[in-house]
C-alpha positions, 0 to 999 in steps of 0.5 A, a space after each residue: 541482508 544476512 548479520 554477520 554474526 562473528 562482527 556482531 559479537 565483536 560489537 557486542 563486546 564492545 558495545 554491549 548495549 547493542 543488545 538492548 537494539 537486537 534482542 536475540 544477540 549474535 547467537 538468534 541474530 535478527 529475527 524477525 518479528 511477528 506484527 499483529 495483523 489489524 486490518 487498515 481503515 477503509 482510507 488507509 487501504 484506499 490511500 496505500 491502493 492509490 500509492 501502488 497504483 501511482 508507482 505502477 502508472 509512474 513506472 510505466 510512462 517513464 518506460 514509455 508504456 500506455 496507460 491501457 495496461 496500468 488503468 485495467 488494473 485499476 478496476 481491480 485495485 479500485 473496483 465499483 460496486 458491488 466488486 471488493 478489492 484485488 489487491 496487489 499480489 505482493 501484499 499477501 493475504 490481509 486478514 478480513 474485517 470482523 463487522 465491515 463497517 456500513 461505509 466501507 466503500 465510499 471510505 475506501 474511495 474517499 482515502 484512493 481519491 484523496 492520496 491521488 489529489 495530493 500528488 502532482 507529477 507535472 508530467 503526463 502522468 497529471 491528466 491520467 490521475 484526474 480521470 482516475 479521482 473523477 472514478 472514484 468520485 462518481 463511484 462514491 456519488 452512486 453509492 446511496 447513503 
């Protein structure tokens, strides 16, 4: 979406504290910032995996697709051991952990299980979401701790 920048001057005079929400004014209009980029925790990556995953499988049974396509992915996108995640091109490249932690892998499980338990569809959709929880439980079960 592009500011327009003469109706951005206008408000400007009007409401000069509009500045205070865009730093640069009409001149820079909105730029945008550079966030500094932290890697998630393990169950927050799992959890943010587990929403992508939950939108693609959603997209696909309403569009009347199989599951075949949507679960094939899943062995990128929630892969067991010793395979890292894949993660959906759209996200860009993450920066790597420094030190991974010790329990990354069943973290990273526990946080994709996790936000899948918690979404119920009433639909179809249900019965492919406890396979998908019972994976990841047998994929933390193998992990020797």
């Amino acid at each position: 979406m592009q500011l327009n920048k003469k109706l951005l001057a206008i408000i400007g005079k009007r409401i000069p504290a509009i500045y205070d929400v865009i730093p640069h004014g009409p001149q820079g209009g909105l730029a945008r910032v550079a966030l500094n980029p932290q890697p998630l925790p393990p169950h927050e990556l799992g959890a943010a995996v587990a929403d992508e995953f939950v939108r693609s499988a959603w997209v696909a049974e309403r569009g009347g697709l199989d599951m075949k396509a949507v679960l094939s992915d899943l062995d990128d996108w929630c892969p067991t051991r010793p395979k890292i995640p894949k993660l959906p091109p759209w996200w860009g490249p993450l920066p790597p952990e420094p030190e991974p932690h010790p329990e990354w892998f069943v973290d990273y499980h526990l946080g994709f299980a996790a936000r899948l338990s918690a979404i119920a569809t009433g639909t179809r959709l249900d019965k492919t979401l406890d396979q998908v929880i019972d994976r990841s439980l047998i994929a933390i079960e193998s992990v020797k701790l």
